[in-house]
C-alpha positions as CSV (number, residue, x, y, z in Angstrom):
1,X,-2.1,13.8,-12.0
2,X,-3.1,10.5,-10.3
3,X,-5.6,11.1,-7.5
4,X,-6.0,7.9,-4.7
5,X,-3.9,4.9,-4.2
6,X,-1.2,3.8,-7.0
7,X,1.4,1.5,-7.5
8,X,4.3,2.6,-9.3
9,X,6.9,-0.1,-9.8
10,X,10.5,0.7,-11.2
11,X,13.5,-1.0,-12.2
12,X,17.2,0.2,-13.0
13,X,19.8,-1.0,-15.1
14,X,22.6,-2.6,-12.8
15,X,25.1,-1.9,-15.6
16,X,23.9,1.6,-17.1
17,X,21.9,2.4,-13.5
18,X,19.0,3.7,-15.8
19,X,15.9,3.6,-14.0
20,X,12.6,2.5,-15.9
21,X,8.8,2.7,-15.2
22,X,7.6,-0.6,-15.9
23,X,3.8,-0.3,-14.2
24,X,1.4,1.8,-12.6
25,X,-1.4,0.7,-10.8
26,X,-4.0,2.6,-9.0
27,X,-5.2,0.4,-6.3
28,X,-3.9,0.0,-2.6
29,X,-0.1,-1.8,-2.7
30,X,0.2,-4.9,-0.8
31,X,2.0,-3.4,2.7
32,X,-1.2,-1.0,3.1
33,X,-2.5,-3.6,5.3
34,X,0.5,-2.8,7.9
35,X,-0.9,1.3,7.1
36,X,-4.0,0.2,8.8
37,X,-2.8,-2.2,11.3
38,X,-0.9,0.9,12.8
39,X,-4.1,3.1,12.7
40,X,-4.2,4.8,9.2
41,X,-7.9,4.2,7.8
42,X,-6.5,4.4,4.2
43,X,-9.6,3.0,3.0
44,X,-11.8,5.5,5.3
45,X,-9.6,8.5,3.9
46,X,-10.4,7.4,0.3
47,X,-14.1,7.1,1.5
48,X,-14.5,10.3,2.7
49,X,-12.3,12.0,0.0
50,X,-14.9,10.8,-2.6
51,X,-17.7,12.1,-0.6
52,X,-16.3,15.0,-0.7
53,X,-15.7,15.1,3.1
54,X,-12.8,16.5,5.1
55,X,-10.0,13.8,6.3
56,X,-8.7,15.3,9.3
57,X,-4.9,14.5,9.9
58,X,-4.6,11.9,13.2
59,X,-1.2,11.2,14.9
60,X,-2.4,8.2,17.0
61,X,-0.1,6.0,15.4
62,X,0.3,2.7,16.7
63,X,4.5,3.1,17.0
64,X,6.6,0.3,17.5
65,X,4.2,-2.4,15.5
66,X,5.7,-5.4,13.2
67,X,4.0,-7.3,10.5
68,X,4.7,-10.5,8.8
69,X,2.9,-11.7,6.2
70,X,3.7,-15.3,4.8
71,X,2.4,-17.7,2.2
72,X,1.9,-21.5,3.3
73,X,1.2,-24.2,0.9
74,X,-1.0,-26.9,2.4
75,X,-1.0,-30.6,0.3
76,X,-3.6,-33.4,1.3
77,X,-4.3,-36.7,-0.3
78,X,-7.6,-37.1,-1.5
């Protein structure tokens, strides 16, 4: 019965192929951001469903759109 944005993170088995739930989170996953970068106002939606206003399906979807998302480490002597 969750209601919003989860996270719900599995792993299997490689020997037996059992699948297991090992967490679930209710808060936005990390790729959300390329959601939104390609139009969908995730966090608007969730807004307005908690108002208790109506979110209107949109299909102006930015198609086509790539996202990379790095970490870099910078060291300085001090």
């Amino acid at each position: 019965k969750l209601k919003g944005p989860s996270v719900i993170q599995f792993i299997e088995d490689k020997k037996t192929q059992e699948i297991f739930l090992m967490e679930v989170n209710p808060r936005f996953g990390g790729a959300v951001i390329c959601s939104i970068g390609a139009g969908a106002d995730l966090p608007g939606y969730l807004l307005d469903d908690y108002l208790g206003k109506e979110n209107k399906y949109l299909d102006s979807w930015i198609r086509g759109s790539l996202m990379v998302r790095y970490t870099k480490e910078y060291f300085k002597k001090i």
